[in-house]
mmCIF file of the N, C-alpha and C atoms, coordinates in Angstrom:
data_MODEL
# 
_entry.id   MODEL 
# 
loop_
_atom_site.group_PDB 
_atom_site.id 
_atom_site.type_symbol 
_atom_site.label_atom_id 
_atom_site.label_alt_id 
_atom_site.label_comp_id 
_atom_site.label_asym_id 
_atom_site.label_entity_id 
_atom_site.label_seq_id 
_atom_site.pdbx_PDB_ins_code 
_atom_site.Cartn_x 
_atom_site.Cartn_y 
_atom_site.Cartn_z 
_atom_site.occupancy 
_atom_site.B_iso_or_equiv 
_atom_site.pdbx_formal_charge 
_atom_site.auth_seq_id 
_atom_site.auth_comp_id 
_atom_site.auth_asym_id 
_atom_site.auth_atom_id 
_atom_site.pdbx_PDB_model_num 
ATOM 1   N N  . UNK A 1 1  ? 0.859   -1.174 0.000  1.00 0.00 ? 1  UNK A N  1 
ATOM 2   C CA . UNK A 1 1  ? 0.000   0.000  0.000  1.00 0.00 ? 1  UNK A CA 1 
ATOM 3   C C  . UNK A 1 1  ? 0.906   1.238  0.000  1.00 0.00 ? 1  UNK A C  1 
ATOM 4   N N  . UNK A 1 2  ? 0.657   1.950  -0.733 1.00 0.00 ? 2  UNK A N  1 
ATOM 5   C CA . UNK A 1 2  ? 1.349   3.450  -0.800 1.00 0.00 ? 2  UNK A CA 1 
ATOM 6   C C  . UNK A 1 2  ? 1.115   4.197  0.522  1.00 0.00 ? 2  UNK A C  1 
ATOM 7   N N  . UNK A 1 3  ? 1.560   4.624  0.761  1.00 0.00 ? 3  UNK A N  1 
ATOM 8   C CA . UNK A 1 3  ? 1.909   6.188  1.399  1.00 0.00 ? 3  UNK A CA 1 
ATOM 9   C C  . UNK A 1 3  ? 0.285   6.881  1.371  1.00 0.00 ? 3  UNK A C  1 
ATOM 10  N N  . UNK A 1 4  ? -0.080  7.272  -0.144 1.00 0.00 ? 4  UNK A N  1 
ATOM 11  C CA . UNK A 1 4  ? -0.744  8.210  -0.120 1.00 0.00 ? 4  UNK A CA 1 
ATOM 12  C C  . UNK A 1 4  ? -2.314  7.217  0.515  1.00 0.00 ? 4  UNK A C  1 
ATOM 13  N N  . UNK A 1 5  ? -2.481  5.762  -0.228 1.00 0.00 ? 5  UNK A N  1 
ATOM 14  C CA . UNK A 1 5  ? -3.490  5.472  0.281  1.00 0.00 ? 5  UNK A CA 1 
ATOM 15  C C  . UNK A 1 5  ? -3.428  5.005  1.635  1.00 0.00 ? 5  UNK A C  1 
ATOM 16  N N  . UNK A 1 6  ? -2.323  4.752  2.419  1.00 0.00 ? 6  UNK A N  1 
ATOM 17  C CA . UNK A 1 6  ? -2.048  4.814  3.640  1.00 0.00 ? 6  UNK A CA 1 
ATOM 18  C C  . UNK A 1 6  ? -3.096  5.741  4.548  1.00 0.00 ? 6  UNK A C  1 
ATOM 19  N N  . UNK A 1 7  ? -2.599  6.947  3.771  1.00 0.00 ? 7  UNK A N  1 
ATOM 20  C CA . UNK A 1 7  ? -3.177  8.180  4.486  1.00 0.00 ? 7  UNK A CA 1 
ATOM 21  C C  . UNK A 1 7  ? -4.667  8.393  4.638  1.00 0.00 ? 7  UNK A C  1 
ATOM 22  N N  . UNK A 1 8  ? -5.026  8.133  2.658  1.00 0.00 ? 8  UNK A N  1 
ATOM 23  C CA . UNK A 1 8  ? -6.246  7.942  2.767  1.00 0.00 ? 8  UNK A CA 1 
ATOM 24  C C  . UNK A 1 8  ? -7.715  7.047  3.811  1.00 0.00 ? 8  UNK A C  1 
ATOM 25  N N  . UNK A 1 9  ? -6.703  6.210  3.970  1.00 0.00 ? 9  UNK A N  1 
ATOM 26  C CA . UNK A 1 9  ? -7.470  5.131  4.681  1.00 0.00 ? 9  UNK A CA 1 
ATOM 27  C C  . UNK A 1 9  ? -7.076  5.762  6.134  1.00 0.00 ? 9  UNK A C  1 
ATOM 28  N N  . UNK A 1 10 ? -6.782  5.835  6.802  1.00 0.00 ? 10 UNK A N  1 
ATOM 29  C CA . UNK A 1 10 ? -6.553  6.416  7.689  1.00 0.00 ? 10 UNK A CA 1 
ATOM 30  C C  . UNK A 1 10 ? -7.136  7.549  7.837  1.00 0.00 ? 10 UNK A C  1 
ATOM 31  N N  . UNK A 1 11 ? -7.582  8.758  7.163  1.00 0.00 ? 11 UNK A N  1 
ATOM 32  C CA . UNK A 1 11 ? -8.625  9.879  6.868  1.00 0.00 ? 11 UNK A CA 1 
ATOM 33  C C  . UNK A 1 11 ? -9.991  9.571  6.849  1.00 0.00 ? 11 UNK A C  1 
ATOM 34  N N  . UNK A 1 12 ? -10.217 8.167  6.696  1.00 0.00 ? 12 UNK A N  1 
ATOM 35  C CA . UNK A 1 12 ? -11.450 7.629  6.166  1.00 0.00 ? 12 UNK A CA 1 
ATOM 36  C C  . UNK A 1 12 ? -11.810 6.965  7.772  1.00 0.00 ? 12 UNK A C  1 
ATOM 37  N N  . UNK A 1 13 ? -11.015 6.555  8.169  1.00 0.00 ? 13 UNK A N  1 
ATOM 38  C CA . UNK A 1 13 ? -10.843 5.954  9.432  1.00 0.00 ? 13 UNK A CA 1 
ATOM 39  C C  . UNK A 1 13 ? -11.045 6.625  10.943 1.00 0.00 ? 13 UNK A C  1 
ATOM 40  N N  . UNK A 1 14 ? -10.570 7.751  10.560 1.00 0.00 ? 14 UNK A N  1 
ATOM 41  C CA . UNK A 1 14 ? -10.398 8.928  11.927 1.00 0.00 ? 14 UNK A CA 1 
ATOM 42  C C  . UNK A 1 14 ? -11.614 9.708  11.633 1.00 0.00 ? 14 UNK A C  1 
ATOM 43  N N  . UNK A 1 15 ? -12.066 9.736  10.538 1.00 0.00 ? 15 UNK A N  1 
ATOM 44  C CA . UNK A 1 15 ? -12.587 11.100 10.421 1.00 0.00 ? 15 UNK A CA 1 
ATOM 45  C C  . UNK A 1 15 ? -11.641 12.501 9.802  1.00 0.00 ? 15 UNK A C  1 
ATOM 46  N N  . UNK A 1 16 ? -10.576 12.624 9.376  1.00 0.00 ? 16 UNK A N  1 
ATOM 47  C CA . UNK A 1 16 ? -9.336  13.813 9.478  1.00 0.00 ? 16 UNK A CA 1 
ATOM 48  C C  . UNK A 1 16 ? -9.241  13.916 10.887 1.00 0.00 ? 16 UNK A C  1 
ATOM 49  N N  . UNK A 1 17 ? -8.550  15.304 10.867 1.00 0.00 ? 17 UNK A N  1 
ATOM 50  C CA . UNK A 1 17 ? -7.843  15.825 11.734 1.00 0.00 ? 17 UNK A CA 1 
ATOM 51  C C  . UNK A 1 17 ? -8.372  17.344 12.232 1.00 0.00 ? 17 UNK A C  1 
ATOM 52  N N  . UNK A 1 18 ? -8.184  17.735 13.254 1.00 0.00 ? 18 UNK A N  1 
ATOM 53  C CA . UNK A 1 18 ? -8.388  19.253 13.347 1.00 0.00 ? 18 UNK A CA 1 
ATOM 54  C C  . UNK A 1 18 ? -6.852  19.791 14.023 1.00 0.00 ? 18 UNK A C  1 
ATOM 55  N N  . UNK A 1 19 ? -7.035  21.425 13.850 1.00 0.00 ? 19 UNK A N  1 
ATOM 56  C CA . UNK A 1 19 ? -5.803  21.956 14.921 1.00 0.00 ? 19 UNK A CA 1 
ATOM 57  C C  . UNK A 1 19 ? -6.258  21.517 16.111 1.00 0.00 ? 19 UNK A C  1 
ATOM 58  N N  . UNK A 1 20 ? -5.188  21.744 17.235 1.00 0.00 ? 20 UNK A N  1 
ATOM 59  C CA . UNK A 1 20 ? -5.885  22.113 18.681 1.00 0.00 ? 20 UNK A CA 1 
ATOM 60  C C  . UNK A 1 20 ? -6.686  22.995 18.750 1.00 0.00 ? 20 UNK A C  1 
ATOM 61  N N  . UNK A 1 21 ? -6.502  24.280 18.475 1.00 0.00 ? 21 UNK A N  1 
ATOM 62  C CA . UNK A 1 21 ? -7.186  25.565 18.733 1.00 0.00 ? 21 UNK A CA 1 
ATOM 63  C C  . UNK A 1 21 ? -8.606  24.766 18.425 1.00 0.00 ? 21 UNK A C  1 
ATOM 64  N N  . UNK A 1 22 ? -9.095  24.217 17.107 1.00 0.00 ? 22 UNK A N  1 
ATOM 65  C CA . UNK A 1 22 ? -10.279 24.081 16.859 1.00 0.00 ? 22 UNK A CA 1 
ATOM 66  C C  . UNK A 1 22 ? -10.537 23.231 17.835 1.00 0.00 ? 22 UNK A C  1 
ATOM 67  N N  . UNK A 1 23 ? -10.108 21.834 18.485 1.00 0.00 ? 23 UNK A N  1 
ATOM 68  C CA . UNK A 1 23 ? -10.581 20.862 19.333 1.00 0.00 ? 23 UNK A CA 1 
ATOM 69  C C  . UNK A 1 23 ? -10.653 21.351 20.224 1.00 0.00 ? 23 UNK A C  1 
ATOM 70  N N  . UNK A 1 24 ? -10.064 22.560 20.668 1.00 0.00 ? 24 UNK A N  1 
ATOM 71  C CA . UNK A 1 24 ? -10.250 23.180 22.218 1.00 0.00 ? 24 UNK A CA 1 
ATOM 72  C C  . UNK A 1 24 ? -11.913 23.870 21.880 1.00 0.00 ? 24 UNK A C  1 
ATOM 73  N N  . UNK A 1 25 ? -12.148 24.840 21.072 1.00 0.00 ? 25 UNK A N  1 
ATOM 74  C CA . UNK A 1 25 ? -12.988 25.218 20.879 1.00 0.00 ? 25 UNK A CA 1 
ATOM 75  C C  . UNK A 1 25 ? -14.521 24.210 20.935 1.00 0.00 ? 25 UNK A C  1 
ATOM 76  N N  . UNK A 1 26 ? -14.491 22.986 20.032 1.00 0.00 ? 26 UNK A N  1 
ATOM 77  C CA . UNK A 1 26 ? -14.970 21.706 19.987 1.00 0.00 ? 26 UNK A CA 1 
ATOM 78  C C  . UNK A 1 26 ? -15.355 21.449 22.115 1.00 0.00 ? 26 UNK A C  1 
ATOM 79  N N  . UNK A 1 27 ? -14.107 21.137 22.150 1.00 0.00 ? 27 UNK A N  1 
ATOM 80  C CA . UNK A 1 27 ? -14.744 20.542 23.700 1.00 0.00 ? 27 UNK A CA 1 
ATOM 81  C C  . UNK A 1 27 ? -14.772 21.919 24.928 1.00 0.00 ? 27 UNK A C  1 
ATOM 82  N N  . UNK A 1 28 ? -14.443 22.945 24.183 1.00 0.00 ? 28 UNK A N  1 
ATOM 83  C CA . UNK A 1 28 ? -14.649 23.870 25.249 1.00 0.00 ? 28 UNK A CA 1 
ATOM 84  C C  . UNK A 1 28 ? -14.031 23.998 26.699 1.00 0.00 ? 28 UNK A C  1 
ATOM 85  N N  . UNK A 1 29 ? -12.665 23.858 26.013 1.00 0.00 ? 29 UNK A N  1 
ATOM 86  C CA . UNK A 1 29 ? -11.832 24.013 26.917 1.00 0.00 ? 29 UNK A CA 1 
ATOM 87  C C  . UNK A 1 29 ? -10.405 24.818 26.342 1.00 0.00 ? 29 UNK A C  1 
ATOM 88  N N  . UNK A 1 30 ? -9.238  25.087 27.262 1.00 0.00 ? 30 UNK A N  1 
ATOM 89  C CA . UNK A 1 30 ? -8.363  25.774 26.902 1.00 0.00 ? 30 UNK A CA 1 
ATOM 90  C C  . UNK A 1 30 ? -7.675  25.101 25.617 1.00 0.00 ? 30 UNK A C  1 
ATOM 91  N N  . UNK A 1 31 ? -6.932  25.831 24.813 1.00 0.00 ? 31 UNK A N  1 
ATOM 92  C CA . UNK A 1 31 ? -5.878  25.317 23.949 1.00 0.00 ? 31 UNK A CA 1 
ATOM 93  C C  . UNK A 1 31 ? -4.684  24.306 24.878 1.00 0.00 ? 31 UNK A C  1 
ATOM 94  N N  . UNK A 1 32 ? -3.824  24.793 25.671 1.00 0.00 ? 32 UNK A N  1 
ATOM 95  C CA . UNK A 1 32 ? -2.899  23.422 26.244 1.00 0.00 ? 32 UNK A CA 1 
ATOM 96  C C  . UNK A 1 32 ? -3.503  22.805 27.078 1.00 0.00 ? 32 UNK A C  1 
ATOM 97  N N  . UNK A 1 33 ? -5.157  22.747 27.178 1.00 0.00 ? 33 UNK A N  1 
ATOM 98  C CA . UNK A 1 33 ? -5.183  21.515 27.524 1.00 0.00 ? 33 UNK A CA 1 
ATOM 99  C C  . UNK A 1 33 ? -5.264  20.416 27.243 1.00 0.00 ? 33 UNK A C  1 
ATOM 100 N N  . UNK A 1 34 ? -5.354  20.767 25.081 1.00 0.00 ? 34 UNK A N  1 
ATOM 101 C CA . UNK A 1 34 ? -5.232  19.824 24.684 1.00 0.00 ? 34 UNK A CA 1 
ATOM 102 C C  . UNK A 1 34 ? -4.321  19.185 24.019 1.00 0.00 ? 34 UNK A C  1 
ATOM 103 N N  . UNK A 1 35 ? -3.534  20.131 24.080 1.00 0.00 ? 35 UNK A N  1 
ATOM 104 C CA . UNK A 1 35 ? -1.645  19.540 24.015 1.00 0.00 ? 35 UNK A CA 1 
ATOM 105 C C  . UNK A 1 35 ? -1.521  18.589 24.890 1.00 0.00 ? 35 UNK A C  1 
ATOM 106 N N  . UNK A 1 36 ? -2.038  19.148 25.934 1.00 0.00 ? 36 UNK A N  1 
ATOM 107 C CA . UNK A 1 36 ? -1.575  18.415 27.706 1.00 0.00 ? 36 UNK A CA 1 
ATOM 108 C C  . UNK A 1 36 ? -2.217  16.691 27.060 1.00 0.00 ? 36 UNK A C  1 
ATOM 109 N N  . UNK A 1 37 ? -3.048  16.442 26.865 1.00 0.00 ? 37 UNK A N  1 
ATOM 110 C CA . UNK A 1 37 ? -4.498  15.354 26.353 1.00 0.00 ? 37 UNK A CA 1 
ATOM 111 C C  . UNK A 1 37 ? -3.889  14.828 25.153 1.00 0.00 ? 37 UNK A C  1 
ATOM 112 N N  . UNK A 1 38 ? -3.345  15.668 24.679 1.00 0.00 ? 38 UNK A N  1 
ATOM 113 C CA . UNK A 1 38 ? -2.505  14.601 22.816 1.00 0.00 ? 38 UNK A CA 1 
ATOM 114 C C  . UNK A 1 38 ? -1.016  13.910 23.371 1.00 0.00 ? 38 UNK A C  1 
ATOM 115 N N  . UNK A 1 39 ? -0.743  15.087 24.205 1.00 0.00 ? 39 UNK A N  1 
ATOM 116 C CA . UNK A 1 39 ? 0.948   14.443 24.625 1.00 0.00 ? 39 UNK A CA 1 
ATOM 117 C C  . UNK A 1 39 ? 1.018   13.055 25.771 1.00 0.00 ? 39 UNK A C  1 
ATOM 118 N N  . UNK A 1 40 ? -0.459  13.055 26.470 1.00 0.00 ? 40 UNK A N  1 
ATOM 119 C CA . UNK A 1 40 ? -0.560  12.015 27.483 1.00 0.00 ? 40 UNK A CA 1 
ATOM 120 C C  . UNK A 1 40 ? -1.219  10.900 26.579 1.00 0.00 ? 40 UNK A C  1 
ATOM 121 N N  . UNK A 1 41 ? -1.422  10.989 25.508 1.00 0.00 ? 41 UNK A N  1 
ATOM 122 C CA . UNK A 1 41 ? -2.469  9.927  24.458 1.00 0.00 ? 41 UNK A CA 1 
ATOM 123 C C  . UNK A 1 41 ? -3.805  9.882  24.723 1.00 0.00 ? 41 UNK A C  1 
ATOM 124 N N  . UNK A 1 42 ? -4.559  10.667 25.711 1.00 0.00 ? 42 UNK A N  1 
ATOM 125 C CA . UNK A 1 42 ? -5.843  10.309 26.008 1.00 0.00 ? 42 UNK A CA 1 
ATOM 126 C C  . UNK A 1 42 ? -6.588  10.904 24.696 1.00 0.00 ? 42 UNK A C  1 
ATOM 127 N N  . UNK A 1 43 ? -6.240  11.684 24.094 1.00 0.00 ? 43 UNK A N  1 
ATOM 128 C CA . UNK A 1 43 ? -6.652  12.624 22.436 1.00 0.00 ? 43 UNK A CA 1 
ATOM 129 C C  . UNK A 1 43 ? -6.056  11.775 21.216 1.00 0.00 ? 43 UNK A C  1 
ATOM 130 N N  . UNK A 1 44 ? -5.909  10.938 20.759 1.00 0.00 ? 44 UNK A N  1 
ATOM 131 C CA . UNK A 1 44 ? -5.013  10.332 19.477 1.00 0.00 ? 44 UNK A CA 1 
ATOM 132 C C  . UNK A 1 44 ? -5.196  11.189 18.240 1.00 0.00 ? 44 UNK A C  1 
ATOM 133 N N  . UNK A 1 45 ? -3.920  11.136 18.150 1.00 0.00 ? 45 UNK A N  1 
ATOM 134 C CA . UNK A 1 45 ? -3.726  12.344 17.089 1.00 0.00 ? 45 UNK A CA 1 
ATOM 135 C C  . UNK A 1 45 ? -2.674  12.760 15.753 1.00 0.00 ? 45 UNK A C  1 
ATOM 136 N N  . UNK A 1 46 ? -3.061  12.653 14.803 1.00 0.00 ? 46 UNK A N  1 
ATOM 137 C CA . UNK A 1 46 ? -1.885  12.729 13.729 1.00 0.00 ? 46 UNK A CA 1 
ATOM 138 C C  . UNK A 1 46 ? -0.506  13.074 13.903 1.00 0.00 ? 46 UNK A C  1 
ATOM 139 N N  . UNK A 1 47 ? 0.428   12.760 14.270 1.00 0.00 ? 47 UNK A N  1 
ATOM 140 C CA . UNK A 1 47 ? 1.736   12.996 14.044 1.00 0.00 ? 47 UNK A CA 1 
ATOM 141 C C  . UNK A 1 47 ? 2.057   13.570 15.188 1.00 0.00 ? 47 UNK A C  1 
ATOM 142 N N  . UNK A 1 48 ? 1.495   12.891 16.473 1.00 0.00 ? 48 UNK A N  1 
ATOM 143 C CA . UNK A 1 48 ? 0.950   14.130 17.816 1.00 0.00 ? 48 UNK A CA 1 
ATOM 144 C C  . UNK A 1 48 ? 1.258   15.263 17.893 1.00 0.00 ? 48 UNK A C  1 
ATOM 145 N N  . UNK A 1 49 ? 0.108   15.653 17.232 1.00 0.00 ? 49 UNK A N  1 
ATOM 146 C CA . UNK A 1 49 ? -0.271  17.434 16.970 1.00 0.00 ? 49 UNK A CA 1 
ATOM 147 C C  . UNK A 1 49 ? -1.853  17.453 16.694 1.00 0.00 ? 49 UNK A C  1 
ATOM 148 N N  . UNK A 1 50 ? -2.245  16.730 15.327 1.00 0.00 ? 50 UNK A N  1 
ATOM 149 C CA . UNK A 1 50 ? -3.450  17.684 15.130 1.00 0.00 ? 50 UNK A CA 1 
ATOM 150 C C  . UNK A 1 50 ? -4.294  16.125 15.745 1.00 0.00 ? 50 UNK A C  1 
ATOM 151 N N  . UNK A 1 51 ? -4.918  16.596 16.758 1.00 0.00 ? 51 UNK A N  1 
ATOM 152 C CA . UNK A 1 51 ? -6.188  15.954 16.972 1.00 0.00 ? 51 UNK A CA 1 
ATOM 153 C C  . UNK A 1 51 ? -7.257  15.353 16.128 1.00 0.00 ? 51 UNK A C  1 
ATOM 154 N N  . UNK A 1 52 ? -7.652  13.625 15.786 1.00 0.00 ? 52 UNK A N  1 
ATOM 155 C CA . UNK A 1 52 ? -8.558  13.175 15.013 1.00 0.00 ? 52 UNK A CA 1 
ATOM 156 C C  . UNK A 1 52 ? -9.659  13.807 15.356 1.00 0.00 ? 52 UNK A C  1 
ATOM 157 N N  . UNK A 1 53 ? -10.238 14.322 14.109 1.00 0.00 ? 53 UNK A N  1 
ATOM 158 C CA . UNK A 1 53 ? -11.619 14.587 15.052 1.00 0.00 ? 53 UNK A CA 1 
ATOM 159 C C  . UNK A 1 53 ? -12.597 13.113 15.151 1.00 0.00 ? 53 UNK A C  1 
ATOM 160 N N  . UNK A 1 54 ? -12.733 12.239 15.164 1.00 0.00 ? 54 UNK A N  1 
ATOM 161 C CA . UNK A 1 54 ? -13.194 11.083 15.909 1.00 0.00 ? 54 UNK A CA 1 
ATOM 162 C C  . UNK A 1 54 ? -12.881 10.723 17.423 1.00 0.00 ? 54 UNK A C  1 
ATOM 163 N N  . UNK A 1 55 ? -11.650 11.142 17.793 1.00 0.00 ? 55 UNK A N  1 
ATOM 164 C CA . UNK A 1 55 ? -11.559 11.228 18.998 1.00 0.00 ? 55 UNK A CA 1 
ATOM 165 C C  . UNK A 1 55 ? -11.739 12.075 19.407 1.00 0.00 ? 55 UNK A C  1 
ATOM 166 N N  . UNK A 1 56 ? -11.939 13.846 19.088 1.00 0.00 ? 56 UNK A N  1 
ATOM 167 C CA . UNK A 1 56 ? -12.256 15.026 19.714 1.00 0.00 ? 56 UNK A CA 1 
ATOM 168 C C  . UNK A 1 56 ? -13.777 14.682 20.249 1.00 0.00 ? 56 UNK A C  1 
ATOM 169 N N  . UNK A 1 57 ? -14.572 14.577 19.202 1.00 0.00 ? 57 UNK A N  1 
ATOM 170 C CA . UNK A 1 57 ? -16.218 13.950 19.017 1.00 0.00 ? 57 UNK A CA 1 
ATOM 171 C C  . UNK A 1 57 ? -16.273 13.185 20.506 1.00 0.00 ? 57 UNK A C  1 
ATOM 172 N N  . UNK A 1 58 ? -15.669 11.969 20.494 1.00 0.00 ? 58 UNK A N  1 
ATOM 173 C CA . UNK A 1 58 ? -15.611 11.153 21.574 1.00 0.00 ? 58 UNK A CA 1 
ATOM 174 C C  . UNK A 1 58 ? -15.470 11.140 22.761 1.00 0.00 ? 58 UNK A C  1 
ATOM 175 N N  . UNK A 1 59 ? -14.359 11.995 23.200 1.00 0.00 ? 59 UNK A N  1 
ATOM 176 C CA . UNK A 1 59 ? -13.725 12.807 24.203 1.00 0.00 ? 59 UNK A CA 1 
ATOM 177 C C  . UNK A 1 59 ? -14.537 13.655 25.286 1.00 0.00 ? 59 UNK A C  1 
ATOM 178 N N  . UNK A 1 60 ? -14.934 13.398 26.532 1.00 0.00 ? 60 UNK A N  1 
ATOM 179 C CA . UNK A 1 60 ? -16.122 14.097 27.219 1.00 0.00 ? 60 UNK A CA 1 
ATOM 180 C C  . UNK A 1 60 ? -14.438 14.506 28.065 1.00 0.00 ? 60 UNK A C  1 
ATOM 181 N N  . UNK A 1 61 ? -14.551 15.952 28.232 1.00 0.00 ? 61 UNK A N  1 
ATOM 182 C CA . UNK A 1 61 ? -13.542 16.546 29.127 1.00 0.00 ? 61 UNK A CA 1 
ATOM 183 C C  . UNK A 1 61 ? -14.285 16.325 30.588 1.00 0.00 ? 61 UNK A C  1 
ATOM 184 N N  . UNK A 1 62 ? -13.063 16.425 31.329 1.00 0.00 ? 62 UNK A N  1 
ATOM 185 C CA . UNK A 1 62 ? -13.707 16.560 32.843 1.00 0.00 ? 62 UNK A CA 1 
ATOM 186 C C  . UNK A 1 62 ? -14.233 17.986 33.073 1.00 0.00 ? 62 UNK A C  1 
ATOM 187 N N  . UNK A 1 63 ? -15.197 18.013 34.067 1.00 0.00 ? 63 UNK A N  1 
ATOM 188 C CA . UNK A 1 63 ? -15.737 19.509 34.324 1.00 0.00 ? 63 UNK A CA 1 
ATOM 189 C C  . UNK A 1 63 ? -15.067 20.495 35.075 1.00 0.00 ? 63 UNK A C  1 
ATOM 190 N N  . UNK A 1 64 ? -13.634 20.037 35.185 1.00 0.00 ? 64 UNK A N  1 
ATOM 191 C CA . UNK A 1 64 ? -13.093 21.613 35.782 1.00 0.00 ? 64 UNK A CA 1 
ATOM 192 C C  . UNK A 1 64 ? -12.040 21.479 34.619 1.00 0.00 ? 64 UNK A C  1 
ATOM 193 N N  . UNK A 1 65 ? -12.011 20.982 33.637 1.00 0.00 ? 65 UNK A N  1 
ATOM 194 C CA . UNK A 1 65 ? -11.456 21.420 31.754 1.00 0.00 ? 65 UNK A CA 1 
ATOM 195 C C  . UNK A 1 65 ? -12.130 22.135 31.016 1.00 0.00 ? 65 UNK A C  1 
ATOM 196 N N  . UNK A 1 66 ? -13.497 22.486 31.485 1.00 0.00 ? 66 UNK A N  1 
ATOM 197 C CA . UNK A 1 66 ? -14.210 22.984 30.878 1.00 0.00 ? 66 UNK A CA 1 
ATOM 198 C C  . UNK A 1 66 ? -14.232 24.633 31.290 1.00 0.00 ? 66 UNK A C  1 
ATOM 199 N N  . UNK A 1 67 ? -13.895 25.245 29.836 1.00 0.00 ? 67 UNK A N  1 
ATOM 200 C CA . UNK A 1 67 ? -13.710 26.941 29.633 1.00 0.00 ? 67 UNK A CA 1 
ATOM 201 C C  . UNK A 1 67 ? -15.176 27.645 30.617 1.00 0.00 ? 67 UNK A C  1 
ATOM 202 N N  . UNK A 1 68 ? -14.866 28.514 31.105 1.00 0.00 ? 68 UNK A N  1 
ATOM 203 C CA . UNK A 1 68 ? -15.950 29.067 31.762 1.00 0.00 ? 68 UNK A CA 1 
ATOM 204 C C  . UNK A 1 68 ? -16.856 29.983 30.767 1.00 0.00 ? 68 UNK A C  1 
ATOM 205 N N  . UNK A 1 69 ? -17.934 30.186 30.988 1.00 0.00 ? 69 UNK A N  1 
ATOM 206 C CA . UNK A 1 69 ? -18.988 30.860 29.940 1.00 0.00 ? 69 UNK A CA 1 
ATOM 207 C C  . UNK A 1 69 ? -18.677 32.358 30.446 1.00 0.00 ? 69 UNK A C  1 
ATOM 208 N N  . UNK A 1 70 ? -19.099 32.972 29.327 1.00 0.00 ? 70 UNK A N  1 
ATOM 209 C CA . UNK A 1 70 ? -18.565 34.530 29.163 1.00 0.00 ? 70 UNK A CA 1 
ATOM 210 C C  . UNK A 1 70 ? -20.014 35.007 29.122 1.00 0.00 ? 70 UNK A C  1 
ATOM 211 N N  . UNK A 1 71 ? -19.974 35.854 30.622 1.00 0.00 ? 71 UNK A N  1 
ATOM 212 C CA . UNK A 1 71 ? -21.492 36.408 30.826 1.00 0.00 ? 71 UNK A CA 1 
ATOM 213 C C  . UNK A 1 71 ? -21.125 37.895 30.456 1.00 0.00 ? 71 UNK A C  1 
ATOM 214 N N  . UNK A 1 72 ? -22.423 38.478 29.742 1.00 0.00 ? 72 UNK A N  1 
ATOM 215 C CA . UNK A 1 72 ? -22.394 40.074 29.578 1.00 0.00 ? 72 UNK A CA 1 
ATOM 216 C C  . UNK A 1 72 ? -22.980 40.700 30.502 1.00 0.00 ? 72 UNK A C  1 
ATOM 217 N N  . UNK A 1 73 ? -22.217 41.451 30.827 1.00 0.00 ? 73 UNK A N  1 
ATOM 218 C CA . UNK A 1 73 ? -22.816 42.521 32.063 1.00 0.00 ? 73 UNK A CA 1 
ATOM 219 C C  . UNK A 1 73 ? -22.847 43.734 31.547 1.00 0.00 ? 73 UNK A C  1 
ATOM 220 N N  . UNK A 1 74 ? -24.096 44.647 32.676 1.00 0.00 ? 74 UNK A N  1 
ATOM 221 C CA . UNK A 1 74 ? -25.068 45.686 32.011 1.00 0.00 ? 74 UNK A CA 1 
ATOM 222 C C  . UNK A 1 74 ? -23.995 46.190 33.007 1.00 0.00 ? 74 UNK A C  1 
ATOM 223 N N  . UNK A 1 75 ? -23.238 47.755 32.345 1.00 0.00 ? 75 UNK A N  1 
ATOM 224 C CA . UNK A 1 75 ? -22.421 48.281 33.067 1.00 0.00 ? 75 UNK A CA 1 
ATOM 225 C C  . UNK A 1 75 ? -23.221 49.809 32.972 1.00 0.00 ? 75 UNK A C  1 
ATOM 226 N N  . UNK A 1 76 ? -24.271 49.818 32.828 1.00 0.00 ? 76 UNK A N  1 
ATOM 227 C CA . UNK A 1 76 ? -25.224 51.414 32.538 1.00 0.00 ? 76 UNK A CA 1 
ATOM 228 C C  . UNK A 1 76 ? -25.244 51.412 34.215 1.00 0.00 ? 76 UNK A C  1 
# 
């Protein structure tokens, strides 16, 4: 098998890939925390960097990983 269909199948397999930035966004949590999550393997991830998104999808963060919500306040 080539290289390229290597890849292919493997694309087909994972789902692709995303950046972190996007998987942080995805699970709603910081950016290194999901460095922290690819570098420990609990995230499997292309070339450990870009996060499958099949495992982002999958992935339930714990609740103190989770980014805090951005409330608007009436400053009148």
């Amino acid at each position: 098998m080539s290289k390229k269909d290597e890849f292919a199948k493997l694309w087909l397999e994972t789902g692709g890939f995303v950046t972190q930035k996007i998987a942080a966004e995805i699970l709603e949590i910081e950016p290194p925390s999901v460095n922290r999550l690819v570098k420990s393997g609990k995230l499997k991830a292309y070339q450990n960097q870009m996060p499958f998104v099949r495992a982002v999808l999958e992935y339930e963060p714990k609740p103190q990983m989770k980014r805090p919500k951005k409330t608007s306040s009436n400053n009148s």
